[in-house]
N, C-alpha and C positions, 0 to 999 in steps of 0.2 A: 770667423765662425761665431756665433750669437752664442751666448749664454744658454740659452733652452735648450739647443743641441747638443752642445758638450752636455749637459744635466742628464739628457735620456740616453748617450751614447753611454755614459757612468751606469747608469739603471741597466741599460740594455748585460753590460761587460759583467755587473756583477749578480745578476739572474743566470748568466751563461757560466760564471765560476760556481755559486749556488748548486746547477742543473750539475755539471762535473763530479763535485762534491758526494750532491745527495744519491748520487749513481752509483760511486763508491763505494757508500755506507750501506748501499744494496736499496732504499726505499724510492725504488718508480714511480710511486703514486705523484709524491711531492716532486720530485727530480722533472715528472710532465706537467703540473699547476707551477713553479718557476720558470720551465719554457715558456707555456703560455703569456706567463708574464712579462715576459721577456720580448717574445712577439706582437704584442701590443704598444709594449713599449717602442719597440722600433717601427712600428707604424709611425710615430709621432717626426721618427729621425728623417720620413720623406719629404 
């Protein structure tokens, strides 16, 4: 597995601990701009 993969799979894992987190803490707003981010990021994992 390449280097660049593992990199975004790490981005991908800790957007998705983030999104958990901020859901938690009660604020949606941020908790859906870290998915998002998240899901862009994992674009890159295809």
């Amino acid at each position: 597995m390449p280097l660049a993969r593992i990199s975004w799979g790490i981005v991908v894992l800790i957007c998705l601990i983030g999104v958990a987190l901020l859901m938690l803490a009660g604020y949606q707003g941020y908790a859906a701009l870290s998915l998002a981010v998240g899901v862009a990021a994992a674009i890159n994992l295809t």
